[in-house]
C-alpha distance (Angstrom), angle and dihedral (degrees) to the residues before:
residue distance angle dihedral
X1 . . .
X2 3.48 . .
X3 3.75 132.8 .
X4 4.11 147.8 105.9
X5 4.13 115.9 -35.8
X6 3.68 122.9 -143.9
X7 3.75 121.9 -150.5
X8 3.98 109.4 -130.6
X9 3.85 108.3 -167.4
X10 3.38 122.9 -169.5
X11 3.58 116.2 -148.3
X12 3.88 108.9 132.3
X13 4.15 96.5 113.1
X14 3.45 125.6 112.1
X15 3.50 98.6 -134.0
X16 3.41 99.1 -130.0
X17 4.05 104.0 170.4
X18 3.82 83.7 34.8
X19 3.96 94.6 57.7
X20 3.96 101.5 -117.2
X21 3.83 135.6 3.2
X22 3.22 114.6 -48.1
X23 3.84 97.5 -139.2
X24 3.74 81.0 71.7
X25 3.89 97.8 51.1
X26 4.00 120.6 123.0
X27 3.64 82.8 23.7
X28 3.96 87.6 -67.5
X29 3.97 97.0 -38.0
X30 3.93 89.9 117.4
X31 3.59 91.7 60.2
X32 4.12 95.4 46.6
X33 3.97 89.6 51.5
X34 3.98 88.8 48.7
X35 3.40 93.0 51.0
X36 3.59 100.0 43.2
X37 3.81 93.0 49.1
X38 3.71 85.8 54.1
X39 3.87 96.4 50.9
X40 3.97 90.6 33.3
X41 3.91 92.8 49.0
X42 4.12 95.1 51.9
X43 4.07 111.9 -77.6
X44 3.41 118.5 138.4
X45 3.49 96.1 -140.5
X46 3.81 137.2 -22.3
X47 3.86 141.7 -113.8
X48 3.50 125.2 -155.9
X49 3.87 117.7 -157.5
X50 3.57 105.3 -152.9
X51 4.09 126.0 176.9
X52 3.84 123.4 149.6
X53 3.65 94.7 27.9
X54 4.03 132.1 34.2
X55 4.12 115.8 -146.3
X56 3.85 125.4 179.9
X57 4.22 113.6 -103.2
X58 3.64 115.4 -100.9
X59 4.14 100.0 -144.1
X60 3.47 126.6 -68.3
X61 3.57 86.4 33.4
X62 4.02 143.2 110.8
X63 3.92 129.5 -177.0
X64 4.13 124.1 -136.9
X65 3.65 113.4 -176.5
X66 3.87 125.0 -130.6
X67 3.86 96.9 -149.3
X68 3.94 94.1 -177.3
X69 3.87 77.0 50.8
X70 4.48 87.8 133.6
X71 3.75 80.4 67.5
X72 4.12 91.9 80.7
X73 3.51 135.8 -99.9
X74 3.93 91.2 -54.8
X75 3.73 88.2 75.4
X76 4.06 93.4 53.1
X77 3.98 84.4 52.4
X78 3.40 99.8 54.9
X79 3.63 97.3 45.3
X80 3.98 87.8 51.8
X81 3.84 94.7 46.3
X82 4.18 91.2 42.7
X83 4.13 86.8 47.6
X84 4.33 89.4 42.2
X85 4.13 84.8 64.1
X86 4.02 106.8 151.4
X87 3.50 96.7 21.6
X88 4.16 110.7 119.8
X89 4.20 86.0 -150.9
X90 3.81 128.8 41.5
X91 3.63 104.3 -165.9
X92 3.69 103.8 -165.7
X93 4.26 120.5 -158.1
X94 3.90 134.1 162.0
X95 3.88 128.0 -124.6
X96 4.20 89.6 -131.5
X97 3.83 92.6 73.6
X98 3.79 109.5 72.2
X99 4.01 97.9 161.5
X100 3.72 87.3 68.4
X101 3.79 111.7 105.8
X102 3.80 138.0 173.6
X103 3.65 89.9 -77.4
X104 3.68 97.3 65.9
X105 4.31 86.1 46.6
X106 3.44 96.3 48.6
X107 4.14 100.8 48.0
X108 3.81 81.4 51.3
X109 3.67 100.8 52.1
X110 3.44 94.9 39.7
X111 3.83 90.7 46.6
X112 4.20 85.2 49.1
X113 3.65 88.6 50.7
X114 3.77 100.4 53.4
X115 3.89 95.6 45.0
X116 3.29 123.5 95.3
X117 4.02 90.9 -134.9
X118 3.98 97.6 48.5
X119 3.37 86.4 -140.2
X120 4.41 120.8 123.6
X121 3.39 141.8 146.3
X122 4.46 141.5 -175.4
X123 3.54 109.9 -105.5
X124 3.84 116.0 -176.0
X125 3.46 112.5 -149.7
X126 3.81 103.7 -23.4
X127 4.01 84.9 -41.2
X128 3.95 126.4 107.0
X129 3.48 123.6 -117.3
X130 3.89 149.8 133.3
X131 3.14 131.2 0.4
X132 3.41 109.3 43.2
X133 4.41 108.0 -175.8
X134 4.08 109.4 -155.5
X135 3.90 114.9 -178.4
X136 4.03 118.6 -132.3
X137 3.76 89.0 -96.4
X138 3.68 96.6 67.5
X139 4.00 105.0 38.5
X140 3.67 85.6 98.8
X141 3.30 107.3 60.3
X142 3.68 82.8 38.5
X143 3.74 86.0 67.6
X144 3.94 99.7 50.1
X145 3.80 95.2 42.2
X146 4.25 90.3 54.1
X147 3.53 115.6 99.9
X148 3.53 126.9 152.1
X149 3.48 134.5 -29.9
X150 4.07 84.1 -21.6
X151 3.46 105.8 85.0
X152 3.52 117.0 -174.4
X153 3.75 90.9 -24.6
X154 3.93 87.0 115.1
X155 3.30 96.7 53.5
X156 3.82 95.1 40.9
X157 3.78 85.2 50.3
X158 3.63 90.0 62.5
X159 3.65 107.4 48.9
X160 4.02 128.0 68.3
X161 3.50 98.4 -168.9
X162 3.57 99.2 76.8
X163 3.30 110.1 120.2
X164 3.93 118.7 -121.5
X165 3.38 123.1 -152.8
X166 3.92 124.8 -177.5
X167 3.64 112.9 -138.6
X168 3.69 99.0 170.7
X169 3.74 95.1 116.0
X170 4.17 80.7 66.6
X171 4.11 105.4 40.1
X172 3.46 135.0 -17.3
X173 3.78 101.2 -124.6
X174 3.13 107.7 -133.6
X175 3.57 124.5 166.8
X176 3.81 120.6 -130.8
X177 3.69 112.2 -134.8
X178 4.19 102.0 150.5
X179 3.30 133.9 26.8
């Protein structure tokens, strides 16, 4: 399957342990890089799931709100995959990982695109992470497997052809949950 990619970022928390939402850390500069790894790394275009706080788009990109957004990360997903309608590829990144760059996107998507499953994901050294690339065919099931703060995590869980692909030479993906 070929066919356009949509960047669904997740960015709706509040960022409690962190100390505000992270969509509004650096003084916006986490969102920018996001975005611009997303565009840079092969997506078409780029949705932004906001929630607890509102930020202005950096270019190339729009912003859907997840109002049940308290409910957990689930909530932000499904917003983003219900706003990526049409696209072939949802390729799905968080805010709170700012050493992630185009690289990273575009060994995923590519890796997505060539498998038979159209299923990949970042791992960083042997450890899941960010981005995660689901083809068209699975964004239901997606949908009634999120729940919570897990995400797709349950259906992830359950599948082993999901391509991994280690992108540690390019970032370290880390997640930032404190200042």
């Amino acid at each position: 399957m070929t066919g356009d990619a949509t960047g669904v970022l997740l960015a709706a928390g509040a960022g409690t342990r962190y100390g505000l939402p992270k969509v509004l850390a650096d003084e916006g500069r986490w969102l920018d890089i996001a975005v611009r790894a997303l565009l840079d790394g092969g997506c078409d275009k780029v949705i932004v799931v906001l929630g607890a706080a509102d930020s202005a788009m950096p270019d190339g990109a729009i912003a859907v709100h997840a109002h049940d957004w308290p409910v957990g990360m689930s909530a932000s997903l499904k917003a983003g995959l219900a706003a990526a309608e049409g696209a072939s590829y949802a390729v799905v990144h968080v805010v709170d990982t700012p050493d992630v760059g185009p690289e990273v996107v575009g060994a995923v998507l590519d890796a997505a695109r060539e498998s038979p499953s159209h299923l990949a994901r970042a791992v960083f050294d042997g450890t899941p992470g960010h981005p995660v690339v689901f083809g068209r065919e699975h964004w239901d099931e997606v949908i009634a497997t999120s729940n919570g703060d897990a995400g797709a995590r349950v259906f992830l869980s359950g599948r082993f052809d999901v391509v991994a692909v280690e992108s540690s030479r390019w970032a370290t993906g880390i997640d930032h949950d404190y200042r």
